[in-house]
Backbone bond lengths (Angstrom), bond angles and torsions (degrees), N, CA, C in turn:
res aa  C-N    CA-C-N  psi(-1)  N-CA   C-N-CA  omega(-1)  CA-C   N-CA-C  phi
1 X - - - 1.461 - - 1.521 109.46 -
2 X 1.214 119.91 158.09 1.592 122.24 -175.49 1.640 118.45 -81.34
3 X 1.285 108.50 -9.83 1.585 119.79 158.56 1.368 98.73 -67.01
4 X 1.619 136.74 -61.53 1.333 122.05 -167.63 1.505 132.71 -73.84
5 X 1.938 94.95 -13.64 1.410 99.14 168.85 1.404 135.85 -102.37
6 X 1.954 105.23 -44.61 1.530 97.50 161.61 1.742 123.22 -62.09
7 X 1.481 94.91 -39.44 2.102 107.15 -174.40 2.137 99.34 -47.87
8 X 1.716 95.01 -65.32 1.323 101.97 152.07 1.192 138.15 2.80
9 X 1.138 106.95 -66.37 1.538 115.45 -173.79 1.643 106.07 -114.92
10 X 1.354 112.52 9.69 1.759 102.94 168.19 1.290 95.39 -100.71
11 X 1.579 125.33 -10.72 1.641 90.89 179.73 1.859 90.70 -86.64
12 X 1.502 123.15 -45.01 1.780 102.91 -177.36 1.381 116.85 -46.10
13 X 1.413 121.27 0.02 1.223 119.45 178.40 1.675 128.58 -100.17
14 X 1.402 79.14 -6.37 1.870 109.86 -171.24 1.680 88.02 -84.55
15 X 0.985 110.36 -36.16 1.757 106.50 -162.04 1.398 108.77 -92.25
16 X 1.603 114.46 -17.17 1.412 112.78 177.06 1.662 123.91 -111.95
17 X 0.941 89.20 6.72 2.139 104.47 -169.04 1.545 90.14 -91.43
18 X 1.132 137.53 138.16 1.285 146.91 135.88 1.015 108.12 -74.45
19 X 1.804 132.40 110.09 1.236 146.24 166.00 1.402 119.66 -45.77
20 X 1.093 118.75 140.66 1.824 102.59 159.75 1.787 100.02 -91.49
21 X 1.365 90.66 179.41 1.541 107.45 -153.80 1.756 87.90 -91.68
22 X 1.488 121.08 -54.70 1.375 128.82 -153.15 1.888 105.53 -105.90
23 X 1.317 103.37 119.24 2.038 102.00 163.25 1.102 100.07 -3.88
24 X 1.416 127.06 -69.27 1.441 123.11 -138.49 1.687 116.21 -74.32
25 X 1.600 111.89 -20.72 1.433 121.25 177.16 1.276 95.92 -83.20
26 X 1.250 138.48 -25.37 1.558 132.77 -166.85 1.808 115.00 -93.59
27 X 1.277 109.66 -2.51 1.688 121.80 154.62 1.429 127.13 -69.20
28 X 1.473 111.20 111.07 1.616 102.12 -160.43 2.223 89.34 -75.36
29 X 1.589 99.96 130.21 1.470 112.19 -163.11 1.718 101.94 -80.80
30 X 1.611 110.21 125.37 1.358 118.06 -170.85 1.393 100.09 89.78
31 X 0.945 131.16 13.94 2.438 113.57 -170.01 1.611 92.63 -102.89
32 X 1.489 133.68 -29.79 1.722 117.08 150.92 1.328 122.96 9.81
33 X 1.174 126.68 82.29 2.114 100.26 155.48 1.689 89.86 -144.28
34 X 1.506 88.06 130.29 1.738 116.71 152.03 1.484 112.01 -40.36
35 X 1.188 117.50 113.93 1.797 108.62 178.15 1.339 108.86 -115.93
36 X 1.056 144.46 154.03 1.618 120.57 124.93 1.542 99.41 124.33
37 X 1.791 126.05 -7.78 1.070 129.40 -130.30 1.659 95.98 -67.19
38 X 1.678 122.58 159.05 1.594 113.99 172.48 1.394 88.86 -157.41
39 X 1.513 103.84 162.57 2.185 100.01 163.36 1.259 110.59 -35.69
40 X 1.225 147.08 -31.92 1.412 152.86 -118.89 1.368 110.59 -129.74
41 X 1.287 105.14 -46.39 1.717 110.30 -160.54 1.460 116.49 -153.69
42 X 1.161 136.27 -178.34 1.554 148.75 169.35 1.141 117.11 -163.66
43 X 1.836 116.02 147.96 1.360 88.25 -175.86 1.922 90.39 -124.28
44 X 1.320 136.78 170.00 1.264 145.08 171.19 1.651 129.95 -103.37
45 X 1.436 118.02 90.90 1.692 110.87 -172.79 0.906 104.62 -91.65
46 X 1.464 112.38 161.93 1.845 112.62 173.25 1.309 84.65 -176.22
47 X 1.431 106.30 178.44 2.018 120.25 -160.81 1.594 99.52 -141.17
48 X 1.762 113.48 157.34 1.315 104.30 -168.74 1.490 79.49 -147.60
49 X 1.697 108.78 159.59 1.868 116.09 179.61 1.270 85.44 -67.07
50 X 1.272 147.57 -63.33 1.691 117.70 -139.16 1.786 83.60 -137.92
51 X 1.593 91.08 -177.37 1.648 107.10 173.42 1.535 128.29 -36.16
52 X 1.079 121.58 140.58 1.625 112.33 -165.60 1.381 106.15 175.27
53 X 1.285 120.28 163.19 1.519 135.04 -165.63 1.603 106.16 -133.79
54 X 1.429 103.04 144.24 1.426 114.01 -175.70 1.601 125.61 -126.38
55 X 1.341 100.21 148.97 1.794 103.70 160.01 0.791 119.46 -172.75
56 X 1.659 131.17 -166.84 1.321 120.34 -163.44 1.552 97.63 -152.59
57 X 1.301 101.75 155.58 1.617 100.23 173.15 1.925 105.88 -121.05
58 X 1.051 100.10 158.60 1.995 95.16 -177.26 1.876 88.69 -141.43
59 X 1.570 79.43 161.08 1.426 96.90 -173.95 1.571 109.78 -169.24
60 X 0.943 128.02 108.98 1.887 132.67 156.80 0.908 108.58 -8.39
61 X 1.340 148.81 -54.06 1.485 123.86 -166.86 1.640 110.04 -113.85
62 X 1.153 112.06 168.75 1.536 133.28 -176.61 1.774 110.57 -67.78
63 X 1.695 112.15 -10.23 1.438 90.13 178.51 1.578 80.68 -118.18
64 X 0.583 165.06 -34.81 1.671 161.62 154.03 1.585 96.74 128.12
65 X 1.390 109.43 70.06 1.268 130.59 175.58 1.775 103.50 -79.93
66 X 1.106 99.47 -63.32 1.994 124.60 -154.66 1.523 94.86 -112.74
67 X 0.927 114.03 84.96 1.768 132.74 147.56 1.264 108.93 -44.47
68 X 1.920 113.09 135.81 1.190 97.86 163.30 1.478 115.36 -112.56
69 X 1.193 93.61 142.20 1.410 102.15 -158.58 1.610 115.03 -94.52
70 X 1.436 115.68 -2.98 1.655 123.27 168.04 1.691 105.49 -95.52
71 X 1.585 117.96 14.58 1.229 105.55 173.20 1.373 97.08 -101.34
72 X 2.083 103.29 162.73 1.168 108.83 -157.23 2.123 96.97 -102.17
73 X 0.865 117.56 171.59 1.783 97.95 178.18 1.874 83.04 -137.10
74 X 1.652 103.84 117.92 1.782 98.35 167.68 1.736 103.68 -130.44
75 X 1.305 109.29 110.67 1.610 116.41 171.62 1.435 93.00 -58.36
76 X 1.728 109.43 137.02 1.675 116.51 163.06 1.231 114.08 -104.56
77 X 1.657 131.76 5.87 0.866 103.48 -135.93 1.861 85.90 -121.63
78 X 1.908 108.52 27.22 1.574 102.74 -173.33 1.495 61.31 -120.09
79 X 0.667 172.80 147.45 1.619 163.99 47.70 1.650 100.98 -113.39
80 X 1.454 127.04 -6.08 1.482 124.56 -174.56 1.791 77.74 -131.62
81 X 1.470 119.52 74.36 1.701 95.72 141.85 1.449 132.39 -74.72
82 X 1.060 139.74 -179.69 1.822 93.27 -29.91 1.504 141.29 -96.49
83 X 1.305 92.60 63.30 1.348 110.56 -175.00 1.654 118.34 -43.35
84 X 1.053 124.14 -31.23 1.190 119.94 -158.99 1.795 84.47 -112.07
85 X 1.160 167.41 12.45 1.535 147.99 -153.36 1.679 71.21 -142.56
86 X 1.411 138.08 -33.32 1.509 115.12 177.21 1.715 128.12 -95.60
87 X 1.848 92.87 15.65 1.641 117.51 -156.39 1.439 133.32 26.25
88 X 1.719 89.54 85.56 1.291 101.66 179.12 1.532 100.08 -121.87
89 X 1.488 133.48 88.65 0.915 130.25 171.04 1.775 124.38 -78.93
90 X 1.631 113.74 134.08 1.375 116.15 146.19 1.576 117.14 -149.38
91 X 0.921 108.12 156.07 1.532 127.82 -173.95 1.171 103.62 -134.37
92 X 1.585 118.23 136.02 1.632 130.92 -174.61 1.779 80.26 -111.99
93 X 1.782 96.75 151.96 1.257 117.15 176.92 1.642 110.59 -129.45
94 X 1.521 118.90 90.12 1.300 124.84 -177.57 1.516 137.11 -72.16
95 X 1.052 125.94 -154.93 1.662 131.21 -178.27 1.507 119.86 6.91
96 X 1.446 105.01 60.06 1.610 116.49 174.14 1.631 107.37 -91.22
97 X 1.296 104.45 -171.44 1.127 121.68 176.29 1.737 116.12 -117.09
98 X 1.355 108.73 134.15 1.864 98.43 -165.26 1.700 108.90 -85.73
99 X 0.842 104.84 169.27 1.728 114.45 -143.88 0.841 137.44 14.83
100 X 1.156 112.44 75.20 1.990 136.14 -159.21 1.444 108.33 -132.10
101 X 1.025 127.62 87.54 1.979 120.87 152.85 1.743 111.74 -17.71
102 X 1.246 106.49 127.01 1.583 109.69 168.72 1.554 103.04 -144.47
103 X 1.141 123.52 157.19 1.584 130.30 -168.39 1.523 83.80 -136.80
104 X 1.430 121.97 135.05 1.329 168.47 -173.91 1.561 126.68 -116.94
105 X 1.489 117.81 120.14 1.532 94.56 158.05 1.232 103.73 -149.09
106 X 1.413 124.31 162.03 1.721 126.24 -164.14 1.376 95.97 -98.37
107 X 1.692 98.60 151.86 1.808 103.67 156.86 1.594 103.14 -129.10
108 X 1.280 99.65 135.53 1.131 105.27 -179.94 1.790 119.57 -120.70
109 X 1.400 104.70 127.49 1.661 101.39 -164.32 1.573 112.94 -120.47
110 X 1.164 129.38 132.19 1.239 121.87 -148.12 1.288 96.66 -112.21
111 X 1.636 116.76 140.76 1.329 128.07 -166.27 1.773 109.31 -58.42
112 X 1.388 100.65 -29.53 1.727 85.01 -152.84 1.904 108.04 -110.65
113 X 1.392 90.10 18.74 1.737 90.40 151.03 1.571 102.54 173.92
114 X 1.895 110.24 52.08 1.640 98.31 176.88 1.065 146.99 45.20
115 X 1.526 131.31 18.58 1.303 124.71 -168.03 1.915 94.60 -103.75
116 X 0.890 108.41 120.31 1.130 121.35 150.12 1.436 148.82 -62.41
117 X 1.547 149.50 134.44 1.101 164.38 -144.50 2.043 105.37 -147.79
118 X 1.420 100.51 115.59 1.271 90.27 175.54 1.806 88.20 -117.13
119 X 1.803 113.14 159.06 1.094 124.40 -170.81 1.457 102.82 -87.46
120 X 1.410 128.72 -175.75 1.402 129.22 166.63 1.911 104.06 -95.69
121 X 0.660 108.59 142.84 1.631 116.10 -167.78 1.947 96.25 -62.43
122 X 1.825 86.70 152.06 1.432 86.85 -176.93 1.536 99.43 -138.45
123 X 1.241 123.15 165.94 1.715 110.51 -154.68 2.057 84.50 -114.43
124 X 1.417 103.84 158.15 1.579 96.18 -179.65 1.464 89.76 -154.70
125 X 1.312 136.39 149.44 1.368 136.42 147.40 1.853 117.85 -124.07
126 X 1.402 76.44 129.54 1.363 111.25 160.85 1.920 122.97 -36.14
127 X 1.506 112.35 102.48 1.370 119.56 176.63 1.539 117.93 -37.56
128 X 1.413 123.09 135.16 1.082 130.74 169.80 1.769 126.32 -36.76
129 X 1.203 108.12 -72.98 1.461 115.88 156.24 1.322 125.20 -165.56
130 X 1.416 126.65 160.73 1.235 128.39 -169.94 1.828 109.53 -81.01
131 X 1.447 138.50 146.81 1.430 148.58 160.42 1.772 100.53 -132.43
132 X 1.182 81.54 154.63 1.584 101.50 175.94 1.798 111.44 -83.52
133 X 1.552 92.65 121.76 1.722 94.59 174.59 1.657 89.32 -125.52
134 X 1.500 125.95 -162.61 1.187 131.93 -145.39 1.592 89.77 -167.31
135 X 1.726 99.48 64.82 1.261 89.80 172.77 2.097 114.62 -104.02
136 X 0.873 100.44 -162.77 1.599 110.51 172.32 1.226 116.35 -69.58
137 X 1.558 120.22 157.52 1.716 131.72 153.25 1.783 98.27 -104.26
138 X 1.510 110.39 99.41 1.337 99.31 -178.16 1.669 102.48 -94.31
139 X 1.538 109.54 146.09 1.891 113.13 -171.35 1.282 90.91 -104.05
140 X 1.179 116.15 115.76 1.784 114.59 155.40 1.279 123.50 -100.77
141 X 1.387 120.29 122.23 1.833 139.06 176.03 1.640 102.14 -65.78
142 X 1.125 114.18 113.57 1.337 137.22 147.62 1.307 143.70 -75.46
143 X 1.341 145.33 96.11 1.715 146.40 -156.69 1.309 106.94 -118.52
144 X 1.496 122.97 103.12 0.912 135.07 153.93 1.506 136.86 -51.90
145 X 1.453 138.97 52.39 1.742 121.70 -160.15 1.640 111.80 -68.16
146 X 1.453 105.58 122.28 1.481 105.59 177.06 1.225 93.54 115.13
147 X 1.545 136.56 -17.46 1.445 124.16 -178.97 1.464 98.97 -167.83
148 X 1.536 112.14 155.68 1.349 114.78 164.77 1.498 133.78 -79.33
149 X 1.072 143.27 108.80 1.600 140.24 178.63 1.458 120.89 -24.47
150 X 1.503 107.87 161.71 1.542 96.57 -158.79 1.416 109.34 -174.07
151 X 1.010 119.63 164.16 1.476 112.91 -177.86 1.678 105.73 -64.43
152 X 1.565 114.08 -161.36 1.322 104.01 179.03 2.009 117.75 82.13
153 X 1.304 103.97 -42.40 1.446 106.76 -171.61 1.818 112.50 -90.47
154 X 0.897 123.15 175.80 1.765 127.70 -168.30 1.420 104.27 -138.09
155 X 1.544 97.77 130.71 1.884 100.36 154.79 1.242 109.52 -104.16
156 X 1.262 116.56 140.07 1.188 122.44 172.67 1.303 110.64 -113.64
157 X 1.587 126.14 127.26 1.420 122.38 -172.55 1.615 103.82 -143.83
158 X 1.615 110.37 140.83 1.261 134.36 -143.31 2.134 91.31 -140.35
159 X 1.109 100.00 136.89 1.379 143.88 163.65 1.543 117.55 -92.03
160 X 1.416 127.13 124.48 1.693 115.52 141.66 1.276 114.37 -17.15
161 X 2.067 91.15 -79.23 1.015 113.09 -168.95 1.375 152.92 -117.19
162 X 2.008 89.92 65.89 1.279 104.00 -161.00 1.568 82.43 -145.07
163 X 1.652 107.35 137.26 1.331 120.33 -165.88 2.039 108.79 -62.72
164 X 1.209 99.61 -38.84 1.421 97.24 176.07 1.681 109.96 -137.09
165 X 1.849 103.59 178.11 1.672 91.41 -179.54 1.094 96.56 -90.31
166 X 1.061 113.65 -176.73 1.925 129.21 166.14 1.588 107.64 -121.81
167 X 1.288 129.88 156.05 1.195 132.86 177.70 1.588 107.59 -115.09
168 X 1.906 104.03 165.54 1.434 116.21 154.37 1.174 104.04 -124.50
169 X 1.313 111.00 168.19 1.565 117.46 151.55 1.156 117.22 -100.01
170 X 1.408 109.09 148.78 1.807 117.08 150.16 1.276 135.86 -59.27
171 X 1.275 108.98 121.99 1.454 146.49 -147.36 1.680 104.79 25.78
172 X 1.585 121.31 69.69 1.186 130.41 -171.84 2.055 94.74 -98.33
173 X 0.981 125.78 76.97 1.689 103.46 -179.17 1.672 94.92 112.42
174 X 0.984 137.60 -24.35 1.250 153.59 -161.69 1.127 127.29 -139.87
175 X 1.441 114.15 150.77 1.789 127.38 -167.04 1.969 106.84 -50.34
176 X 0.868 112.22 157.74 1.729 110.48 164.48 1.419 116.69 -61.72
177 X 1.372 121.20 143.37 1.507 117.87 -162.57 1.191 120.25 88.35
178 X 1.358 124.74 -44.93 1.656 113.33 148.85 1.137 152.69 -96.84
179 X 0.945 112.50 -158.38 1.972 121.14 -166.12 1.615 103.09 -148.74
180 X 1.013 115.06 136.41 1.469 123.95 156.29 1.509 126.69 -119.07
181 X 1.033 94.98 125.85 2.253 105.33 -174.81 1.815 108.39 -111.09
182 X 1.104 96.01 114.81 1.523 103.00 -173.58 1.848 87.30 -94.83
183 X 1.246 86.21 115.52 1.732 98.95 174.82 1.353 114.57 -97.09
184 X 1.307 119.22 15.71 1.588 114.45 149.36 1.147 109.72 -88.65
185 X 1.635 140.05 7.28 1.395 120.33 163.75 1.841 108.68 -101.99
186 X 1.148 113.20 20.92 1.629 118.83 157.92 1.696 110.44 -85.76
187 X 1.491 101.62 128.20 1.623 131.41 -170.36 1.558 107.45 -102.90
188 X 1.054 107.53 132.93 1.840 101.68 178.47 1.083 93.63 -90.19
189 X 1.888 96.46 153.37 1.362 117.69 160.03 1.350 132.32 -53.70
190 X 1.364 125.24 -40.14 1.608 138.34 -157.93 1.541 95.73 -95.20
191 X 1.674 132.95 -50.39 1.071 134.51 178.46 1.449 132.00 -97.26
192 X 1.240 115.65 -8.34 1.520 142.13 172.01 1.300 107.51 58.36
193 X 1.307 127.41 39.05 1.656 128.82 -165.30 1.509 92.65 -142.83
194 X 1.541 118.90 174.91 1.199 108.26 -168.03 1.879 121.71 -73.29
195 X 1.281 102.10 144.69 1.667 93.68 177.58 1.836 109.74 -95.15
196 X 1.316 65.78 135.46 2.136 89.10 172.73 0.764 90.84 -68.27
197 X 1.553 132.24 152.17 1.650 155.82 134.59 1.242 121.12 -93.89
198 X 1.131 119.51 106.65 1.718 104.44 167.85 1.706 127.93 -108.46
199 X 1.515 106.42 17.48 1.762 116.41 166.45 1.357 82.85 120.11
200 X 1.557 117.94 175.47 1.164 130.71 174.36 1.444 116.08 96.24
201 X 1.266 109.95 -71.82 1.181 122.16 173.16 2.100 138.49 -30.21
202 X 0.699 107.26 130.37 1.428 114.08 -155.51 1.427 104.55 -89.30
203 X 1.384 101.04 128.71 1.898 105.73 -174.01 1.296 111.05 -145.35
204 X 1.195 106.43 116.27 1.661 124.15 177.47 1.908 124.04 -74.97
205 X 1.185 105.02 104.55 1.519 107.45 176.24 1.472 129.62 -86.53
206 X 1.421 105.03 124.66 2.093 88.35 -176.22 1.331 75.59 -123.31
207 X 1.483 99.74 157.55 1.407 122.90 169.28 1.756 73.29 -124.21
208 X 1.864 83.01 144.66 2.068 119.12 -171.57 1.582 88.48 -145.72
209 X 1.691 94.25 83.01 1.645 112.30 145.68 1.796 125.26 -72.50
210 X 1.282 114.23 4.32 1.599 109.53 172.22 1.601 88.68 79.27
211 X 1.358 107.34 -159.22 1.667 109.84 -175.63 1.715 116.53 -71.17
212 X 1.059 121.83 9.54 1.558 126.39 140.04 1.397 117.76 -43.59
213 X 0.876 110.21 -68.21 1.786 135.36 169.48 1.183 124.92 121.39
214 X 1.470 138.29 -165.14 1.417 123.41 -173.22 1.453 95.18 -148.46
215 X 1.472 108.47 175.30 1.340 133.20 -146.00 1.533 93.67 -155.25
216 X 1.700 105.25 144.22 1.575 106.70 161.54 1.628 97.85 -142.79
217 X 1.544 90.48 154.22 1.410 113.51 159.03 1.348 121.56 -109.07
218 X 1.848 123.65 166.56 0.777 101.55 163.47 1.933 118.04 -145.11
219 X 1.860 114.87 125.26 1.214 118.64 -140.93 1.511 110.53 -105.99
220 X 1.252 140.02 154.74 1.425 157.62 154.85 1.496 105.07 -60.65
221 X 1.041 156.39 129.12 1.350 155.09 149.20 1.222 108.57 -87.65
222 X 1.467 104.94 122.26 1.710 123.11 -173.38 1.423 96.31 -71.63
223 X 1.637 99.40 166.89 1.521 114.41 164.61 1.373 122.00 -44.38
224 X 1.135 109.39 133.05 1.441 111.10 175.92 1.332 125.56 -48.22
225 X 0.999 130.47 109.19 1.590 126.01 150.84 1.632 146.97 -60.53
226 X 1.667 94.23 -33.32 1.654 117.20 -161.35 1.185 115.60 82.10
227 X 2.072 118.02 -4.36 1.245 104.07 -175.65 1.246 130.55 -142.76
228 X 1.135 153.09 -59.43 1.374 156.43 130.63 1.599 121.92 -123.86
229 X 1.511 111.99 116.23 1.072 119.47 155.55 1.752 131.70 -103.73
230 X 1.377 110.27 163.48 1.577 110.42 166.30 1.490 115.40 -107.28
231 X 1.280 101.66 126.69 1.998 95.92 172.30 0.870 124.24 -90.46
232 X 1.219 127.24 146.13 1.396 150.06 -170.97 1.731 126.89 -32.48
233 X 1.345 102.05 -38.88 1.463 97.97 -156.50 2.188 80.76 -146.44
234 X 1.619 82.04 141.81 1.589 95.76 -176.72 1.758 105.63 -85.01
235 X 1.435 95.76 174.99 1.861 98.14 174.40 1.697 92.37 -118.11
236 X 1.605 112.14 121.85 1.168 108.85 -149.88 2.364 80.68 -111.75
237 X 1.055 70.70 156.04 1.940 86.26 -175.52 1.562 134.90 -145.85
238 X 1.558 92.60 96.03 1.894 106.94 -157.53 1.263 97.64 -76.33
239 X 1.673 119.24 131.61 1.354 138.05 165.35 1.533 110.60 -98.46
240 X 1.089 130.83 101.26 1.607 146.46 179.81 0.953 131.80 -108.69
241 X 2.083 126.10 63.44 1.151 124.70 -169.61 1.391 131.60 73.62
242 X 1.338 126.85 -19.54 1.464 113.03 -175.31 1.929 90.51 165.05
243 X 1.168 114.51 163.51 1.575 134.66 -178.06 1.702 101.73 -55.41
244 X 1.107 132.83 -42.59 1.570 132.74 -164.19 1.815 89.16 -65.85
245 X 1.623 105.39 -55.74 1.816 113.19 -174.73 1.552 123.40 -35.22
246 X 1.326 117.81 -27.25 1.511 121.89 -139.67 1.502 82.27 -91.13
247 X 1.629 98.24 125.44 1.613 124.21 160.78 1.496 126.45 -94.19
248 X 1.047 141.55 -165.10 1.570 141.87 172.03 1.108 112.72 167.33
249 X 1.889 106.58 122.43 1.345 120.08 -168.50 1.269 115.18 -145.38
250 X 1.591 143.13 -166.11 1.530 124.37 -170.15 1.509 97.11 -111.40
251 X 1.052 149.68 -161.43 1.220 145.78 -162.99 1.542 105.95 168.32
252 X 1.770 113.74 160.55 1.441 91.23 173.55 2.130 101.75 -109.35
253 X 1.667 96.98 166.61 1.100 108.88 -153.59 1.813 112.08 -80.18
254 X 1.384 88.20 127.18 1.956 96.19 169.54 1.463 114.06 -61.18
255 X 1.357 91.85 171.60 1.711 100.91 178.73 1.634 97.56 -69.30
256 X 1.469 121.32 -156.76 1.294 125.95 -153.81 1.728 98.70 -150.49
257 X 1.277 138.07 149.24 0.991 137.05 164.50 1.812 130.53 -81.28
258 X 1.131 141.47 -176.11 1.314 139.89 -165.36 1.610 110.08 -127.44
259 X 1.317 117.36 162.12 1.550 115.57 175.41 1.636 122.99 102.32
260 X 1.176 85.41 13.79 1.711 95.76 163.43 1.429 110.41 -139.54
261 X 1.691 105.37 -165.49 1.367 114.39 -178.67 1.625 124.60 -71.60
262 X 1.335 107.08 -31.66 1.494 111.67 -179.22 1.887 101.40 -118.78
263 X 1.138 104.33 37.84 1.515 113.47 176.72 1.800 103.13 -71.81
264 X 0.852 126.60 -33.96 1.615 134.55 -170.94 1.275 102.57 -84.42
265 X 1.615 151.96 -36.93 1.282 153.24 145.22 1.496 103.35 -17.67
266 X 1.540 104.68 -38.86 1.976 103.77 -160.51 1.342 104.69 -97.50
267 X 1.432 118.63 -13.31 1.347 90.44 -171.78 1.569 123.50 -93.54
């Protein structure tokens, strides 16, 4: 079970990680990306060496004078344990206004003696507006070696030509081992409204285990359906003794488990 393998291996990891002392050493450096972006909302991921808690503050201007104070702040990442004890932080940032500049910065507070880390602010705008396209629910297979998959972990998936990625979670709606990406919430770059897909198109998958580490693939998107597909080839993710070990490579894809709504897509 994924309690005995990721949980498993965060406590052998508890005994071999040399902590840093201050927030700011415990931010995995560069793991930042804007996800999720819509007229409405955004959300902020990023990764930390050990257990830790997240959020973000937003504000209208560039020195973070004027807070806005009708935005909503929701950490996702205690509702997906154990998202946060393997540091996988995200926080969605709600009730904005669409095509609006907002500047952002994370704080990050670490479970096992509070010290906090705030980020340097980062500027993001808000998509023009949402239309209805008829894109896919694509399922991506995940392989853990050294442990079994599990909630807690993130895909992150990226477009050319789509202004930002969008994420899933592990086994969020879905069997353990996968992910589901609803690719009608990808926004184009040139028009900032939603982008049509019609197959072809090239889409990059990372799975963001926090200091586990991450792995990408990279996929073809079939013809459109309007409805759920499975892709081809898994994002496979080597666990090797301790945080320095962790590799990530593409792999081909396992069968799928049963007991949800799009459980029959997998098998």
């Amino acid at each position: 079970m994924f309690k005995r393998g990721v949980l498993g291996l965060l406590l052998m990891l508890g005994v071999g990680m040399t902590l840093c002392g201050t927030g700011h050493g415990a931010v995995i450096e560069g793991s930042l990306v804007v996800t999720d972006v819509t007229p409405v909302m955004f959300s902020v991921v990023w990764g930390t060496q050990e257990p830790a808690r997240g959020s973000v503050s937003v504000f209208f201007d560039a020195e973070g004078t004027k807070p806005v104070t009708g935005a909503v702040i929701k950490p996702q990442s205690p509702e997906h344990p154990p998202a946060e004890e393997i540091g996988v932080m995200k926080v969605d940032v709600m009730g904005l206004r669409p095509d609006t500049e907002y500047f952002f910065r994370t704080q990050t507070t670490l479970k096992r003696n509070n010290a906090v880390h705030e980020s340097s602010l980062t500027p993001v705008r808000t998509e023009k507006a949402s239309v209805i396209v008829r894109n896919d629910v694509l399922v991506q297979k995940v392989d853990i070696v050294g442990s079994d998959p599990g909630p807690g972990m993130l895909v992150i998936a990226s477009l050319e030509a789509a202004s930002h990625p969008i994420t899933g979670w592990m086994a969020d709606g879905v069997p353990e081992g996968w992910a589901a990406i609803d690719t009608n919430n990808f926004y184009s770059k040139q028009t900032r409204v939603n982008l049509e897909l019609f197959g072809g198109e090239v889409i990059t998958l990372k799975l963001f285990a926090g200091f586990l580490g991450s792995a990408e693939t990279v996929e073809t998107i079939p013809a459109e359906t309007g409805g759920i597909q499975k892709l081809s080839r898994a994002v496979s993710l080597t666990v090797s003794g301790g945080a320095e070990g962790v590799t990530g490579a593409a792999g081909a894809s396992g069968g799928g488990g049963g007991g949800c709504f799009i459980s029959s897509i997998m098998e």
